[in-house]
Gaussian input, Z-matrix of N, CA and C with variables (Angstrom, degrees):
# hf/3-21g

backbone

0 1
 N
 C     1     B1
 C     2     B2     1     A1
 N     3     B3     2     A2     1     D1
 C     4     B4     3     A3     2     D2
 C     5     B5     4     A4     3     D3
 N     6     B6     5     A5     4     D4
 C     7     B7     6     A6     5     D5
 C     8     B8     7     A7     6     D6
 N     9     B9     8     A8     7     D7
 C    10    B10     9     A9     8     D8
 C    11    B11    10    A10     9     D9
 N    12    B12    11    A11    10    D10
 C    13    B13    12    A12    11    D11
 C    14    B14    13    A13    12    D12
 N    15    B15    14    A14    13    D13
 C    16    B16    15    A15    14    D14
 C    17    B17    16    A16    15    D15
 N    18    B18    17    A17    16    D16
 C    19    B19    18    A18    17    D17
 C    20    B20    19    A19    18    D18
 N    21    B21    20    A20    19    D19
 C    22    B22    21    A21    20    D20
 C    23    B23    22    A22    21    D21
 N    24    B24    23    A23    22    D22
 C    25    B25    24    A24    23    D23
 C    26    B26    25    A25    24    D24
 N    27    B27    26    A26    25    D25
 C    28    B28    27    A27    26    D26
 C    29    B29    28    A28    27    D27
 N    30    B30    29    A29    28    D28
 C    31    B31    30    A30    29    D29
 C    32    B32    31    A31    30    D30
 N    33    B33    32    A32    31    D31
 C    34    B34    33    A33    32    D32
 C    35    B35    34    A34    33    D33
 N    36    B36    35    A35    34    D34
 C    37    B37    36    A36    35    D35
 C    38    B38    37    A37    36    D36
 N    39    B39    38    A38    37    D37
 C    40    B40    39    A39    38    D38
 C    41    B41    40    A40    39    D39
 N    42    B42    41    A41    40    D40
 C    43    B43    42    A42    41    D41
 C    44    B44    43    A43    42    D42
 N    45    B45    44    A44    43    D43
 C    46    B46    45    A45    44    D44
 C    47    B47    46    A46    45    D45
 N    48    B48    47    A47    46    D46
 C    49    B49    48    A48    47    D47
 C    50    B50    49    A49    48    D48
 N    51    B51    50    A50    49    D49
 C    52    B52    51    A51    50    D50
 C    53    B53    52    A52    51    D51
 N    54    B54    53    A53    52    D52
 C    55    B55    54    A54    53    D53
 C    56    B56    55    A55    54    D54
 N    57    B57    56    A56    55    D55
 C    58    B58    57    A57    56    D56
 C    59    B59    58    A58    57    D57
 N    60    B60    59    A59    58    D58
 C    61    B61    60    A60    59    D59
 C    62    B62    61    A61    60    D60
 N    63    B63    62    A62    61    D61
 C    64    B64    63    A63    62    D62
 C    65    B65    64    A64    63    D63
 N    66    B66    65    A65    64    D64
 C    67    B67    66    A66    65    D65
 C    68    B68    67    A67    66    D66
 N    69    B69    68    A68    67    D67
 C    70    B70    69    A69    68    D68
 C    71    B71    70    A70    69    D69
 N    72    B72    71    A71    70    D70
 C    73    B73    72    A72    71    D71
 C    74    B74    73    A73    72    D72
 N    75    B75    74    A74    73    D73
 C    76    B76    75    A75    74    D74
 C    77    B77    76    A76    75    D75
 N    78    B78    77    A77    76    D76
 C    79    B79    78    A78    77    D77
 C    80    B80    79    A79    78    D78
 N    81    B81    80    A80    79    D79
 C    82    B82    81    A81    80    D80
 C    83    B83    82    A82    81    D81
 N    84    B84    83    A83    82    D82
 C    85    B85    84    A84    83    D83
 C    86    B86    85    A85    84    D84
 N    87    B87    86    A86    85    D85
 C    88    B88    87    A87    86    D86
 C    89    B89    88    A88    87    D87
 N    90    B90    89    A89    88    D88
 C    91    B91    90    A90    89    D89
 C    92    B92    91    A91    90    D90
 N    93    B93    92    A92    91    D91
 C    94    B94    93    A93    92    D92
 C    95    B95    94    A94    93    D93
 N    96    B96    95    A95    94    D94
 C    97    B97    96    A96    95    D95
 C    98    B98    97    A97    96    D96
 N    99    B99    98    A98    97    D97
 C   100   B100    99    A99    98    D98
 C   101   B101   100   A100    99    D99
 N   102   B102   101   A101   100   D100
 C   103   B103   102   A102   101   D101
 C   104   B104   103   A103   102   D102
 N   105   B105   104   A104   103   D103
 C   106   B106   105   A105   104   D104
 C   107   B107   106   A106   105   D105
 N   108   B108   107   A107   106   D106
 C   109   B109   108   A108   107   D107
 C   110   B110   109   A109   108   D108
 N   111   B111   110   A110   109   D109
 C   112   B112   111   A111   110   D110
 C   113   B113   112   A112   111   D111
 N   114   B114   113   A113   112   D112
 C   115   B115   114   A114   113   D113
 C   116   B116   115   A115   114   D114
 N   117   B117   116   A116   115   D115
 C   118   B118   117   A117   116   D116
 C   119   B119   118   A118   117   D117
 N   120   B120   119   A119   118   D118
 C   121   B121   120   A120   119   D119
 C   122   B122   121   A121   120   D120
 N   123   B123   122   A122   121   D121
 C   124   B124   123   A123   122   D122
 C   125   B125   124   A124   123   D123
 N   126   B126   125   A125   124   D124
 C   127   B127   126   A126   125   D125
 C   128   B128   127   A127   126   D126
 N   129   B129   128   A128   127   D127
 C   130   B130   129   A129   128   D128
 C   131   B131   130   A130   129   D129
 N   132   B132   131   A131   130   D130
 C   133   B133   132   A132   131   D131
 C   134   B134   133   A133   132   D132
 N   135   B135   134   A134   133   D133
 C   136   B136   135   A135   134   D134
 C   137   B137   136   A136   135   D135
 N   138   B138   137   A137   136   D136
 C   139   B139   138   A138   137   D137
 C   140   B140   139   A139   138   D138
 N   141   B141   140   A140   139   D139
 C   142   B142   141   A141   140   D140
 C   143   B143   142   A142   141   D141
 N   144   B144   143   A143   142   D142
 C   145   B145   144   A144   143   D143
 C   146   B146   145   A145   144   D144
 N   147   B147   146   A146   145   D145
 C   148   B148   147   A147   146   D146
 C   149   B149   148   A148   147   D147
 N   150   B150   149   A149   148   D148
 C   151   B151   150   A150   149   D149
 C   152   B152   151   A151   150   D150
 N   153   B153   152   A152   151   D151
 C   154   B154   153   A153   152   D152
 C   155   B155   154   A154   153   D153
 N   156   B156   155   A155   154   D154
 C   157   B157   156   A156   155   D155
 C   158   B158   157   A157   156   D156
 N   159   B159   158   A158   157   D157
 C   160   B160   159   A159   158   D158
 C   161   B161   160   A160   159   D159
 N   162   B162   161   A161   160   D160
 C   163   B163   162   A162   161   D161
 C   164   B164   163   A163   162   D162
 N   165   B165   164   A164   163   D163
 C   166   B166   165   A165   164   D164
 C   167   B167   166   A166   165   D165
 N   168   B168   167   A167   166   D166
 C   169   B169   168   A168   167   D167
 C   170   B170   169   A169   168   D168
 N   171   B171   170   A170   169   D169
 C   172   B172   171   A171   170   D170
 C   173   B173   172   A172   171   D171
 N   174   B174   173   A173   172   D172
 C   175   B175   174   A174   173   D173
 C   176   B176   175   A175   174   D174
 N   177   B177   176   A176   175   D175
 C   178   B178   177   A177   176   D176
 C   179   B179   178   A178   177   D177
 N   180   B180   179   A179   178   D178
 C   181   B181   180   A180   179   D179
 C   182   B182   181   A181   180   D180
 N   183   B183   182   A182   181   D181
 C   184   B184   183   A183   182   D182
 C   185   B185   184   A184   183   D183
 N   186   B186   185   A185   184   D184
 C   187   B187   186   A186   185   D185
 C   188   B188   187   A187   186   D186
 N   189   B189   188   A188   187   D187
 C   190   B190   189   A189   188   D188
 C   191   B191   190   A190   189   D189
 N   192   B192   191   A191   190   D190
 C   193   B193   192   A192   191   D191
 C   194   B194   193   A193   192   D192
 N   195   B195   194   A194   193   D193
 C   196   B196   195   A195   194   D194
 C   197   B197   196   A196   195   D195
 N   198   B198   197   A197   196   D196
 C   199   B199   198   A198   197   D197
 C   200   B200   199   A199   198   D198
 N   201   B201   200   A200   199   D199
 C   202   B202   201   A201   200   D200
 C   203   B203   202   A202   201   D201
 N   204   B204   203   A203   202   D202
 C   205   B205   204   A204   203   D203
 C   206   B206   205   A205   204   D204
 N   207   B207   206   A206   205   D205
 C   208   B208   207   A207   206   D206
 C   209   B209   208   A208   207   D207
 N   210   B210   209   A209   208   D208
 C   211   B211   210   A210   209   D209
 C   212   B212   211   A211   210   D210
 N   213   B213   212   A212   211   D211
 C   214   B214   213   A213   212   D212
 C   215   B215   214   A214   213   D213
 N   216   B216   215   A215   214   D214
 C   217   B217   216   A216   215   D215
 C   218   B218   217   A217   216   D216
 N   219   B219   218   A218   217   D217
 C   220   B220   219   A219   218   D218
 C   221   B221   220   A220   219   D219
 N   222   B222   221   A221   220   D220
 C   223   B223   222   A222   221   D221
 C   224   B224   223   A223   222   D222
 N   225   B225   224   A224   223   D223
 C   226   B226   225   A225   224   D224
 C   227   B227   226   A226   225   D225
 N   228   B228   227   A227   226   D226
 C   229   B229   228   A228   227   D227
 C   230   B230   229   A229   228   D228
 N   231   B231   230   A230   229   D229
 C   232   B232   231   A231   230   D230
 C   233   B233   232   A232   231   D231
 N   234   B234   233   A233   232   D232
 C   235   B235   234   A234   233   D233
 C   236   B236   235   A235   234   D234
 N   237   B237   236   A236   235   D235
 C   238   B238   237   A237   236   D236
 C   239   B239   238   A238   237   D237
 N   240   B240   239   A239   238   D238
 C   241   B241   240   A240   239   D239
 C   242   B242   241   A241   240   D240
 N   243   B243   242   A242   241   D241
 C   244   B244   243   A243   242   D242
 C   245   B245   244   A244   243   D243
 N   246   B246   245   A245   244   D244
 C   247   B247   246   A246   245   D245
 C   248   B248   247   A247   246   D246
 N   249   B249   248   A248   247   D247
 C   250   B250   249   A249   248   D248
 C   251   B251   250   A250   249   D249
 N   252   B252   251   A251   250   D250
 C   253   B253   252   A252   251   D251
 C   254   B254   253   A253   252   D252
 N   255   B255   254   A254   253   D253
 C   256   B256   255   A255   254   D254
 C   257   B257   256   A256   255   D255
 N   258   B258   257   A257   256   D256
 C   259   B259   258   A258   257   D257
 C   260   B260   259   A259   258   D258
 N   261   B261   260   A260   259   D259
 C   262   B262   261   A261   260   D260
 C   263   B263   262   A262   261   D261
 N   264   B264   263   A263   262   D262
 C   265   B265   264   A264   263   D263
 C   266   B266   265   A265   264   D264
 N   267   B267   266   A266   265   D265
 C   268   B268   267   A267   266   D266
 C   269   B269   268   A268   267   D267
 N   270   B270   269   A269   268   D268
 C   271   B271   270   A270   269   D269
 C   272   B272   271   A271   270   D270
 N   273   B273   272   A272   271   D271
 C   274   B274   273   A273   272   D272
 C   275   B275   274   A274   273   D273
 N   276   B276   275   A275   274   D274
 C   277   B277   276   A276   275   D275
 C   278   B278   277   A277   276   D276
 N   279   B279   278   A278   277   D277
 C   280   B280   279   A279   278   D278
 C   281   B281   280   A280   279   D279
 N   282   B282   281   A281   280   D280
 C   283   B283   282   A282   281   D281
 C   284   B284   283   A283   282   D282
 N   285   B285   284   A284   283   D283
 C   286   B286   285   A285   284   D284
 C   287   B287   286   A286   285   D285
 N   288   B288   287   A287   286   D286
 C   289   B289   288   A288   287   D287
 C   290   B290   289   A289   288   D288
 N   291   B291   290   A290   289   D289
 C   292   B292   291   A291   290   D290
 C   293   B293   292   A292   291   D291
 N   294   B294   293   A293   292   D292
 C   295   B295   294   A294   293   D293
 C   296   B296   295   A295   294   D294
 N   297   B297   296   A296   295   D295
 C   298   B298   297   A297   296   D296
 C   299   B299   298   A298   297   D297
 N   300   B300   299   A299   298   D298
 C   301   B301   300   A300   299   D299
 C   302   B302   301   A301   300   D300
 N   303   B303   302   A302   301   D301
 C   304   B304   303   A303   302   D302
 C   305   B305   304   A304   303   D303
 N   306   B306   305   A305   304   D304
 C   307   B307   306   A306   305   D305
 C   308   B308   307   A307   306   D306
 N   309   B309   308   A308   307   D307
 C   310   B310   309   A309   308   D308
 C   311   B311   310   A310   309   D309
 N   312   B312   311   A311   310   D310
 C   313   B313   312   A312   311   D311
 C   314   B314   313   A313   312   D312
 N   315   B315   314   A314   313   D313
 C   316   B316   315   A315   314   D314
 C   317   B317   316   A316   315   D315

   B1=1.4278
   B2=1.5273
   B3=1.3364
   B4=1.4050
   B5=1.4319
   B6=1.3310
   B7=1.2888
   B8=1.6399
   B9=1.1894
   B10=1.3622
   B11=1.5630
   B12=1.3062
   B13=1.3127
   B14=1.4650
   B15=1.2776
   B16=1.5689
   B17=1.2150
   B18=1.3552
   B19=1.8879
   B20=1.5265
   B21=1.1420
   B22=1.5056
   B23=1.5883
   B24=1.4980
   B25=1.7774
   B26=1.4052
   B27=1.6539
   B28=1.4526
   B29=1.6854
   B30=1.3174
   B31=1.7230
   B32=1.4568
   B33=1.1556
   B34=1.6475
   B35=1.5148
   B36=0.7540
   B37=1.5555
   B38=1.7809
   B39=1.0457
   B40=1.7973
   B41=1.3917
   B42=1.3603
   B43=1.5644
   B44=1.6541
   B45=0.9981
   B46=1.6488
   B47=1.8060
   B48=1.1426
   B49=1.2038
   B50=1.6629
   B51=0.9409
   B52=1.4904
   B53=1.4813
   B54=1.4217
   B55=1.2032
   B56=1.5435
   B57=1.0441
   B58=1.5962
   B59=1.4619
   B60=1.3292
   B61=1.4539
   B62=1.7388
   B63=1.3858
   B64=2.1103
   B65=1.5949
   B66=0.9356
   B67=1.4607
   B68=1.6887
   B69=1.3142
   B70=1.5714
   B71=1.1901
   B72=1.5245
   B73=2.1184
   B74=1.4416
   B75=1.3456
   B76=1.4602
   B77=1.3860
   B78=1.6885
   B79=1.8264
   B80=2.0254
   B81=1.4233
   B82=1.8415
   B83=1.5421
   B84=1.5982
   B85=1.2493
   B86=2.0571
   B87=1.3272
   B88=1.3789
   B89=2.2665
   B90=0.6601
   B91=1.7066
   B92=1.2486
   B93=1.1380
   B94=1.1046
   B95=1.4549
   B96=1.3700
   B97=1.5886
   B98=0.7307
   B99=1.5409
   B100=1.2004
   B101=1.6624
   B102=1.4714
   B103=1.3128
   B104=1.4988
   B105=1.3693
   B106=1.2445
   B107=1.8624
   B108=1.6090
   B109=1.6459
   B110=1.0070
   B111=1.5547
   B112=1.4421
   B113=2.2689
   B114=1.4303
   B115=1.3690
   B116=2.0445
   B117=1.2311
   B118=1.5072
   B119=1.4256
   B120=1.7584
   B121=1.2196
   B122=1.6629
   B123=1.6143
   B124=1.0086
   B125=1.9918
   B126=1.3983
   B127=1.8959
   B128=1.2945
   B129=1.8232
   B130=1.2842
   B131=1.1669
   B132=1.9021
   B133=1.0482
   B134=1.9370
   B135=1.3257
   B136=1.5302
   B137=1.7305
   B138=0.8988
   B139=1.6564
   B140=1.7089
   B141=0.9246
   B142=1.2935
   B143=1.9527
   B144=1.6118
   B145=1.3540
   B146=2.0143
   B147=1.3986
   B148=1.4394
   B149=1.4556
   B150=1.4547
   B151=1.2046
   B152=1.4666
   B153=1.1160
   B154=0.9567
   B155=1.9205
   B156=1.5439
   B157=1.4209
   B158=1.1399
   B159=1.5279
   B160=1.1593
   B161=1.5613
   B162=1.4475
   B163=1.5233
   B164=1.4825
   B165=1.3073
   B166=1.5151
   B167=1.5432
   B168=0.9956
   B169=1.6663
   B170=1.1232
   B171=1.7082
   B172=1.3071
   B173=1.5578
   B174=1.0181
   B175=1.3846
   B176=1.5351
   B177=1.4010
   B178=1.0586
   B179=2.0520
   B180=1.2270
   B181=1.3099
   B182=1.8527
   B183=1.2992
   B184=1.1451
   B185=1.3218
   B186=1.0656
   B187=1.3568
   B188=2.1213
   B189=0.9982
   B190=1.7427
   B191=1.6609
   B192=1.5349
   B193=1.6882
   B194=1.2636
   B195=1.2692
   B196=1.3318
   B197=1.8893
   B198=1.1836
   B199=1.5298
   B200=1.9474
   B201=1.3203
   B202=1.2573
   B203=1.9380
   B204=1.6452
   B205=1.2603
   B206=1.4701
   B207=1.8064
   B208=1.6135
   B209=1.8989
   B210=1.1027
   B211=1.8169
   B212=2.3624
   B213=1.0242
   B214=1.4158
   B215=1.7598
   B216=1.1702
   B217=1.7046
   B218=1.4990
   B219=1.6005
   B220=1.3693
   B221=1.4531
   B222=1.5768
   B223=1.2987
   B224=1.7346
   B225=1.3378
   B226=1.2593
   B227=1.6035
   B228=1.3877
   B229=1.3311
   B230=1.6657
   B231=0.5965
   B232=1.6030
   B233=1.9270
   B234=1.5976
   B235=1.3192
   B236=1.1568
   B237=1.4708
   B238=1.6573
   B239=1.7340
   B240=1.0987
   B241=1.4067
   B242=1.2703
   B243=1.5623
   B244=2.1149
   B245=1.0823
   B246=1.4931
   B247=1.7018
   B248=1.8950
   B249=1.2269
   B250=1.5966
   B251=1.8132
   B252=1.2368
   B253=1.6061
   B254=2.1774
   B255=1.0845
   B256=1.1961
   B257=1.6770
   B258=0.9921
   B259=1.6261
   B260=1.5744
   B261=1.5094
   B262=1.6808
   B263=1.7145
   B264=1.3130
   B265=1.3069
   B266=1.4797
   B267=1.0255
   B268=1.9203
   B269=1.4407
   B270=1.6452
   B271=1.3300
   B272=1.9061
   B273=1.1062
   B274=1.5363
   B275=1.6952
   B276=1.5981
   B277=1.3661
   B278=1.6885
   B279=1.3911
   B280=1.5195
   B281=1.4022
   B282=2.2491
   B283=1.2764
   B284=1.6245
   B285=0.9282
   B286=1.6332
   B287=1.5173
   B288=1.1784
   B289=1.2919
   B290=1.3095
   B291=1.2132
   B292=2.1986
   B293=1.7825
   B294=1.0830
   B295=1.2726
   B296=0.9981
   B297=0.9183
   B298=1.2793
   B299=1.4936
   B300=2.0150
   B301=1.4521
   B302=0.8922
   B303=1.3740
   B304=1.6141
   B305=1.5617
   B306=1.2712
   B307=1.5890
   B308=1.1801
   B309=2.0703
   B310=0.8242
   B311=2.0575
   B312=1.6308
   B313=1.4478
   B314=1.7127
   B315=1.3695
   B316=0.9004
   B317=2.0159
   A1=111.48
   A2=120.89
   A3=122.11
   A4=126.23
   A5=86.82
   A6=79.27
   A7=108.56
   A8=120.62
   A9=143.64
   A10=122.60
   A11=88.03
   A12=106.30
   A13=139.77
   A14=110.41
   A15=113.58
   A16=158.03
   A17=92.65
   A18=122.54
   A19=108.50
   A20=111.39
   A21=120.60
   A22=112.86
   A23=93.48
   A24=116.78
   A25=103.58
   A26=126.15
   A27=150.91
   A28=98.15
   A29=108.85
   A30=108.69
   A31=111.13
   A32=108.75
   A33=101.46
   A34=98.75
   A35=150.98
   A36=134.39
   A37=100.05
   A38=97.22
   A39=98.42
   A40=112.09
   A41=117.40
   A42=135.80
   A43=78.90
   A44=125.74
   A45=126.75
   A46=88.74
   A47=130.71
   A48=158.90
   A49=121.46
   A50=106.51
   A51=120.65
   A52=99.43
   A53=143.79
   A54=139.19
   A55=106.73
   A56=117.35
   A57=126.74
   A58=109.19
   A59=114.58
   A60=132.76
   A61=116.49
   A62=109.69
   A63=112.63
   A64=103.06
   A65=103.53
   A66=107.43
   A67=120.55
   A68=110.94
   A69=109.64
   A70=109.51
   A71=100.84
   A72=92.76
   A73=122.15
   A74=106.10
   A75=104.69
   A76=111.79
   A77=106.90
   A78=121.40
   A79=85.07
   A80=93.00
   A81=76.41
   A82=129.71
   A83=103.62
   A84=109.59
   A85=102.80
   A86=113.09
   A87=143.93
   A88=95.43
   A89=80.87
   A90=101.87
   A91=103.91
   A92=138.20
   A93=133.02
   A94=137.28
   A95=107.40
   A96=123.23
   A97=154.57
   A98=114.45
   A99=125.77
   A100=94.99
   A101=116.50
   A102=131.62
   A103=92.92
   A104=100.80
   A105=130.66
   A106=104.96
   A107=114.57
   A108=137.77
   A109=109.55
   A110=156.19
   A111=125.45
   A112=88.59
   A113=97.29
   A114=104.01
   A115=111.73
   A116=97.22
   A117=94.67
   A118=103.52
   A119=134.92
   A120=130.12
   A121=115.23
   A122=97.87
   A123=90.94
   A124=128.13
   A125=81.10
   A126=84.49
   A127=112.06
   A128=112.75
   A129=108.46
   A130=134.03
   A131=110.65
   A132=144.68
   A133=111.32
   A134=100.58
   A135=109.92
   A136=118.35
   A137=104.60
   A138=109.52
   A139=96.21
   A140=160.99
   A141=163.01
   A142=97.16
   A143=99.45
   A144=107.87
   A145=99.43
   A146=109.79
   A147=115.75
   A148=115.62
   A149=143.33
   A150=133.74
   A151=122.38
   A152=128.32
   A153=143.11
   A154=109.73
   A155=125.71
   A156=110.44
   A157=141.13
   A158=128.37
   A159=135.73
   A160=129.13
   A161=106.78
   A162=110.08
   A163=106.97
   A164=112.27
   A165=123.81
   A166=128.50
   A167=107.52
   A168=119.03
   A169=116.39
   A170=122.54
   A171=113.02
   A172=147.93
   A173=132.92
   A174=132.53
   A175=124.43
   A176=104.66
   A177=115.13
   A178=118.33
   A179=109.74
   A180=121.51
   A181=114.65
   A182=125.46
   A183=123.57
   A184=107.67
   A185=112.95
   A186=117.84
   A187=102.10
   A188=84.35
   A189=87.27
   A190=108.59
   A191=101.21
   A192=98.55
   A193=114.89
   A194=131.55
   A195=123.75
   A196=122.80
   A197=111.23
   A198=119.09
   A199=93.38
   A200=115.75
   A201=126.75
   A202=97.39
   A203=106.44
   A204=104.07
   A205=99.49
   A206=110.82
   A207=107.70
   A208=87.94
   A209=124.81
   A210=100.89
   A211=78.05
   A212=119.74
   A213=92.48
   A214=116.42
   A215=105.14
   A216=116.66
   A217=110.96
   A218=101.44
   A219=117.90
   A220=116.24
   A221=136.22
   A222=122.85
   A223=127.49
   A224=112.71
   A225=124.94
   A226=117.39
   A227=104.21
   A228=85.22
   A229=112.23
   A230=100.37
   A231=115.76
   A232=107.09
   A233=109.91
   A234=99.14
   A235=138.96
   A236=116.88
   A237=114.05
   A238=103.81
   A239=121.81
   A240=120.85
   A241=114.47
   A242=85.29
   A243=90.96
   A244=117.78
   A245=129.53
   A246=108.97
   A247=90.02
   A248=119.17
   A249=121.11
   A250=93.13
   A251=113.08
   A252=124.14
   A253=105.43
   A254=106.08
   A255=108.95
   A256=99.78
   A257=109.70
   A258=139.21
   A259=106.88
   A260=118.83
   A261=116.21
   A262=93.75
   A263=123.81
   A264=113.43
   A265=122.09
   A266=96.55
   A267=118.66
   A268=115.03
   A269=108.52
   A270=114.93
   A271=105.09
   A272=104.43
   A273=100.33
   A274=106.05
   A275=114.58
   A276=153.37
   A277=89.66
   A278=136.65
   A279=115.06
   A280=136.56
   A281=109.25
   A282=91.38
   A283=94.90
   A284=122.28
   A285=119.90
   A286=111.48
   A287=145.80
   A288=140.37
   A289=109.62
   A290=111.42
   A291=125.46
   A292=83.94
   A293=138.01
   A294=128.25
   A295=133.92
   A296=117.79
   A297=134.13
   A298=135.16
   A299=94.38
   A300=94.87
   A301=110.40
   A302=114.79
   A303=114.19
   A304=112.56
   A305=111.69
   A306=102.86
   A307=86.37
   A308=137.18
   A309=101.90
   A310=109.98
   A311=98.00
   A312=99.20
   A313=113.19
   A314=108.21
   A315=142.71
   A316=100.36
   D1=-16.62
   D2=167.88
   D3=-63.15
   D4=-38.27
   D5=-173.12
   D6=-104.46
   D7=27.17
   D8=148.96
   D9=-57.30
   D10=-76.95
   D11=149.10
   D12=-34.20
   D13=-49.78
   D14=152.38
   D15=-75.00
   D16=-13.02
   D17=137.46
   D18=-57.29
   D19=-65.52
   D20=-175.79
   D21=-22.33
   D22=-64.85
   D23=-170.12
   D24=-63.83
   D25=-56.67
   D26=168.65
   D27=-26.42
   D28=-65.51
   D29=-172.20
   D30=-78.07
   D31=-34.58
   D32=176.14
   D33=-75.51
   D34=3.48
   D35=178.91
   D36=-119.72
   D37=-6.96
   D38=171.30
   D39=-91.35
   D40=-52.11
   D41=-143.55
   D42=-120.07
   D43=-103.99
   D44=176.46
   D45=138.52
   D46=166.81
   D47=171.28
   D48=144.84
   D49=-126.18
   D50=-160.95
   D51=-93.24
   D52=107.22
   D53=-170.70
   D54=-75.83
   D55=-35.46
   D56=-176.17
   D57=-61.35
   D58=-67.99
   D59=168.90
   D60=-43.21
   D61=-50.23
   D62=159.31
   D63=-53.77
   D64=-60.65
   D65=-167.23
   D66=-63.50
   D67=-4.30
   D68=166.98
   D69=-105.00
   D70=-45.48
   D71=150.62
   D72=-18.92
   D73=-70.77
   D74=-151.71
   D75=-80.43
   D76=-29.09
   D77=174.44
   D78=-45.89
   D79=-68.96
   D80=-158.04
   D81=-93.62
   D82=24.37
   D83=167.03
   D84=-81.68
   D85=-47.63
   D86=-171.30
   D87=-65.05
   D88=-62.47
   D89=178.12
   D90=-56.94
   D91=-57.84
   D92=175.89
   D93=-71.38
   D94=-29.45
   D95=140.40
   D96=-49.75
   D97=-35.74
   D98=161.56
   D99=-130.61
   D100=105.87
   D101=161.45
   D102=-69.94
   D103=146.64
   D104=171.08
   D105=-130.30
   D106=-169.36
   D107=142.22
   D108=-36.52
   D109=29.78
   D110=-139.02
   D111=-117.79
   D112=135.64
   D113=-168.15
   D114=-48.16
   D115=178.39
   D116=-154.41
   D117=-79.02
   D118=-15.98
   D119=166.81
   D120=-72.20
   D121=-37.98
   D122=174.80
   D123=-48.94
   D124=-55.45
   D125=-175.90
   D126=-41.28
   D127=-53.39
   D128=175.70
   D129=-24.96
   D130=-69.16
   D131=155.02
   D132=-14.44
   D133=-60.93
   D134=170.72
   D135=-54.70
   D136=-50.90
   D137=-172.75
   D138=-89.99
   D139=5.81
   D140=168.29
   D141=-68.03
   D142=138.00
   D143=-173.20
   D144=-97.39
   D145=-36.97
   D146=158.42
   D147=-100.87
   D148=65.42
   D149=-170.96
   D150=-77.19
   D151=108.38
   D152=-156.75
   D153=-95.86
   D154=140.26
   D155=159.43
   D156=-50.16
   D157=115.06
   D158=-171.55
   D159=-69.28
   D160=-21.34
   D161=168.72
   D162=106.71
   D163=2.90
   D164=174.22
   D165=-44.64
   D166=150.91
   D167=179.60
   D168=-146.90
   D169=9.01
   D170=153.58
   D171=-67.59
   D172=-162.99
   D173=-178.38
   D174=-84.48
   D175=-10.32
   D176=173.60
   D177=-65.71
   D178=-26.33
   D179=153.31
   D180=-45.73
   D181=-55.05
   D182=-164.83
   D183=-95.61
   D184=1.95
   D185=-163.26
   D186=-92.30
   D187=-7.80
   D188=-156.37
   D189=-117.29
   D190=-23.82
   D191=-174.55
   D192=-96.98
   D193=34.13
   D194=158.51
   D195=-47.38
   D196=-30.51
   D197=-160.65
   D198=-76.47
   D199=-26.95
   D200=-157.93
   D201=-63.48
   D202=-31.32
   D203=-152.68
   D204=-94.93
   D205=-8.97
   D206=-173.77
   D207=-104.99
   D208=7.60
   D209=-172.16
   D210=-119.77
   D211=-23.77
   D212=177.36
   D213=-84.00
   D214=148.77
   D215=-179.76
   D216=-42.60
   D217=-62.16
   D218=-162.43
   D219=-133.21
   D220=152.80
   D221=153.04
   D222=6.42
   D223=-92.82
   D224=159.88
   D225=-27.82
   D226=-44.36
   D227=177.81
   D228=-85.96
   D229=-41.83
   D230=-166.62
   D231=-53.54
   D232=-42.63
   D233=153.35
   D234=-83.30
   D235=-12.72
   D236=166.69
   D237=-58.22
   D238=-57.08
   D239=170.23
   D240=-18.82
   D241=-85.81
   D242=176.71
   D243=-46.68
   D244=-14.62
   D245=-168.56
   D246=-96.49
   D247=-15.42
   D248=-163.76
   D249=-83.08
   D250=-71.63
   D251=173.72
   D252=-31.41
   D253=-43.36
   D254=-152.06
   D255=-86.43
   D256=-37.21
   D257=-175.21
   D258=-55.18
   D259=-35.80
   D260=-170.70
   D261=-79.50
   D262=14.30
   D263=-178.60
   D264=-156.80
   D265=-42.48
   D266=169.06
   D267=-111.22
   D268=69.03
   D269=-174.13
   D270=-85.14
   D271=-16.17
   D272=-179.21
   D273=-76.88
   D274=123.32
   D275=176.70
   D276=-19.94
   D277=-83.00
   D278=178.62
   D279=-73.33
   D280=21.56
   D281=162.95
   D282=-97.68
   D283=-23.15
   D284=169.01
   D285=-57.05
   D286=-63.62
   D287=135.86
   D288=15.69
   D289=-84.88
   D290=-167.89
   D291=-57.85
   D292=-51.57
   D293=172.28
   D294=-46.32
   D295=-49.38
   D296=172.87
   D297=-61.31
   D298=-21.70
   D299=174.59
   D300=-100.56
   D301=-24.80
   D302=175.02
   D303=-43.96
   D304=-32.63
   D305=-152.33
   D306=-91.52
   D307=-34.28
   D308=-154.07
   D309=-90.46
   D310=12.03
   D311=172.99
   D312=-64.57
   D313=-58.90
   D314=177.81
   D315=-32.82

């Protein structure tokens, strides 16, 4: 999913549109190809033709936005990213959180 994600950022900063909308693209073009462990909303989430945020607060949020903190300029940018990437799936406030710190360790 990282490197899902880094397509994600890659095309929106090439092509430009809707970062949310690339970024569920690529989660379940990438996701779906290579199945992995991935928890049981998640899969759903993957095979869903409208997939919608699940309300998550797992780790699977932090686990994936590293790319967010090397393709944004600055702070500010770099977490709007993570909260947009993280958001088509882990819309609940502490999976954005685990996102959020990651990137801002990073």
């Amino acid at each position: 999913m990282t490197l899902a994600i880094c397509e994600a950022l890659l095309r929106y900063k090439n092509e430009g549109g809707d970062l949310s909308a690339i970024t569920v693209q690529c989660i379940q073009n990438i996701g779906n190809r290579y199945i992995a462990g991935y928890g049981g909303h998640f899969a759903d989430w993957l095979c869903s033709p409208d997939p919608k945020p699940y309300n998550s607060y797992g780790n699977g949020s932090a686990m994936r936005v590293s790319a967010c903190a090397y393709v944004g300029k600055n702070l500010k940018e770099v977490r709007n990213y993570a909260s947009i990437v993280t958001s088509v799936t882990h819309n609940h406030p502490e999976g954005i959180k685990g996102a959020l710190a990651t990137t801002d360790g990073i």
